[in-house]
C-alpha atoms as a printed R data frame, in Angstrom:
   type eleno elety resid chain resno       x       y      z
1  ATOM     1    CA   UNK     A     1   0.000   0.000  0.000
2  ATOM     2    CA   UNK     A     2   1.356   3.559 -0.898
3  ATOM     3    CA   UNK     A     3   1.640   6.087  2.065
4  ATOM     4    CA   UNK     A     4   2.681   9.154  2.173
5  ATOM     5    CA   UNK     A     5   3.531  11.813  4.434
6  ATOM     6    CA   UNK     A     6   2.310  15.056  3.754
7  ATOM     7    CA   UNK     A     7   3.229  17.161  6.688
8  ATOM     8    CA   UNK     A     8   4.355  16.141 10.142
9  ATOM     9    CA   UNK     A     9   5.084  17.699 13.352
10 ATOM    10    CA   UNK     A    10   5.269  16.210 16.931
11 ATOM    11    CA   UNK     A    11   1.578  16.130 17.700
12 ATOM    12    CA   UNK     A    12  -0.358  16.135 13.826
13 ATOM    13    CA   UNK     A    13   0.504  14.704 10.712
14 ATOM    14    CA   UNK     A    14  -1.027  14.155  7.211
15 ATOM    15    CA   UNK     A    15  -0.624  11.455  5.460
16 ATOM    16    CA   UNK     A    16  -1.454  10.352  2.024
17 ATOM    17    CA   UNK     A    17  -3.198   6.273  1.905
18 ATOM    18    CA   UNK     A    18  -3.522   4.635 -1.258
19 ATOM    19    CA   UNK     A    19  -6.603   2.704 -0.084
20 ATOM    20    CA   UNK     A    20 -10.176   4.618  1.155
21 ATOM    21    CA   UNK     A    21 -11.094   1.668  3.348
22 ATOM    22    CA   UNK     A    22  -7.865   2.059  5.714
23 ATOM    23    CA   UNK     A    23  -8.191   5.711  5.740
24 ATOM    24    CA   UNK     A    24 -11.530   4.924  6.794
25 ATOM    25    CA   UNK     A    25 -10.751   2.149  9.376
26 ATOM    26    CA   UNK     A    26  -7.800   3.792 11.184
27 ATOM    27    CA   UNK     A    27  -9.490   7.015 11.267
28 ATOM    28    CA   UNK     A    28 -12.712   5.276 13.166
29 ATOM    29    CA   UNK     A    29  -9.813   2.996 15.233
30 ATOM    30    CA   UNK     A    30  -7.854   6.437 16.236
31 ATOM    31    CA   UNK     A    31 -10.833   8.204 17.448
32 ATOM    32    CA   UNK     A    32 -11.695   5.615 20.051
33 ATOM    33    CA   UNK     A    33  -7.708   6.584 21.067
34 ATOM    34    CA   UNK     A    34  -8.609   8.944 24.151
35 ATOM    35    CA   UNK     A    35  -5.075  10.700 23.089
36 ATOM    36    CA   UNK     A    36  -6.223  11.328 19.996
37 ATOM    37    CA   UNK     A    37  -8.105  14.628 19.805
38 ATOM    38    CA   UNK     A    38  -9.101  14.124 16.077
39 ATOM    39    CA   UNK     A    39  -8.734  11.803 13.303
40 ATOM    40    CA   UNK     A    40  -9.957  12.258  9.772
41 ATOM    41    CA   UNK     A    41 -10.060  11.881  5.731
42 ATOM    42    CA   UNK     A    42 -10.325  13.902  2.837
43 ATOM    43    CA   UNK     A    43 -10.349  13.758 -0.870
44 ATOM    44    CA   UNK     A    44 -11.036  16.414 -3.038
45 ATOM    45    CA   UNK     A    45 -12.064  14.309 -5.718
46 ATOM    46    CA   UNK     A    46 -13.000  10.495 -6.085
47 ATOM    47    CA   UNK     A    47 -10.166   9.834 -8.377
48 ATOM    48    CA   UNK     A    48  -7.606  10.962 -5.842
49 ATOM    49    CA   UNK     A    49  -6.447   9.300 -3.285
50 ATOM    50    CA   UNK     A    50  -7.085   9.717  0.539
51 ATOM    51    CA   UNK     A    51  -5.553  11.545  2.665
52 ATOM    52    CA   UNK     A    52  -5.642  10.998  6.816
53 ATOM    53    CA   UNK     A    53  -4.853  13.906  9.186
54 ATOM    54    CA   UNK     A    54  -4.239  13.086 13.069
55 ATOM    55    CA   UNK     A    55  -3.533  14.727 15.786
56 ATOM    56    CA   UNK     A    56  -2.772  13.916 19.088
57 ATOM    57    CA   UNK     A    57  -2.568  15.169 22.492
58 ATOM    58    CA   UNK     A    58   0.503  13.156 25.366
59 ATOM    59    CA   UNK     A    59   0.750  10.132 22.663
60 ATOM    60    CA   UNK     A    60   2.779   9.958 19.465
61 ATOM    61    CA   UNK     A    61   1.263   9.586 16.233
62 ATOM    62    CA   UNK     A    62   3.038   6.800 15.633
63 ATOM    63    CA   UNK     A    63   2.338   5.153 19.172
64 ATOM    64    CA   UNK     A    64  -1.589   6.147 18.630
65 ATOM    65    CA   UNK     A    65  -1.224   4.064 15.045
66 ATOM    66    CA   UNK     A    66   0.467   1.260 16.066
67 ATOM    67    CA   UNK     A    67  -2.705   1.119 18.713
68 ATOM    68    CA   UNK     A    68  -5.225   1.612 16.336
69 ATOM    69    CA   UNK     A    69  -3.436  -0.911 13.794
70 ATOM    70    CA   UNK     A    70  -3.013  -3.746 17.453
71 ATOM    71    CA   UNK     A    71  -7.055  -3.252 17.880
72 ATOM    72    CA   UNK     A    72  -7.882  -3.469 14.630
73 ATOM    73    CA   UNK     A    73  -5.489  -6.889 14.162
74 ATOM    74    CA   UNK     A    74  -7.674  -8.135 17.547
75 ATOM    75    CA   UNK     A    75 -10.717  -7.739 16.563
76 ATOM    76    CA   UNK     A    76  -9.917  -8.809 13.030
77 ATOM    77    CA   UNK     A    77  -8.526 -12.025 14.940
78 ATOM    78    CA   UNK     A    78 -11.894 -12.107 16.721
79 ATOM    79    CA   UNK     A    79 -13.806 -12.378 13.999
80 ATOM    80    CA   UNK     A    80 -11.999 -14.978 12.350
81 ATOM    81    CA   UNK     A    81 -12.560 -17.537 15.303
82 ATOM    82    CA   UNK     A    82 -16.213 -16.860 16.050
83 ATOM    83    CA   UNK     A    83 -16.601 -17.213 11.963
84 ATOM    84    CA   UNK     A    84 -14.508 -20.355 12.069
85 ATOM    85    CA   UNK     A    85 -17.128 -21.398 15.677
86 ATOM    86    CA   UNK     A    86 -20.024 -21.160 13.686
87 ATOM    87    CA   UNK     A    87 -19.595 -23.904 11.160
């Protein structure tokens, strides 16, 4: 997957996803982050690609995604074995 940073500093970032639904994910991930004061997406048009802006408040970006990505592996991992359960 392409990323790429568009502007950083200690506490807010932008960063450019090649892929809506992670933009999407992470963002709704990073807002349950009670360090992280806001998480969003934008595209200016539908044939561009995504771009995620964070910003945090006592956490480091890259601390509050590595959380995000840990939750989102869990509950991934979740769902596997209560699919696999229900055969």
């Amino acid at each position: 997957m392409d990323v790429n940073v568009i502007k950083s500093s200690k506490d807010e970032v932008e960063i450019e996803l090649g892929n809506l639904t992670i933009a999407e994910l992470l963002r709704v991930y990073l807002n349950k982050d009670s360090d992280v004061n806001f998480a969003v997406w934008k595209r200016d048009h539908p044939t561009q690609k995504p771009v995620l802006k964070i910003k945090t408040k006592g956490k480091s970006i890259k601390k509050a995604v590595e959380d995000a990505i840990k939750a989102i592996e869990k509950d991934l991992n979740k769902l596997e074995a209560d699919a696999k359960n229900a055969k």
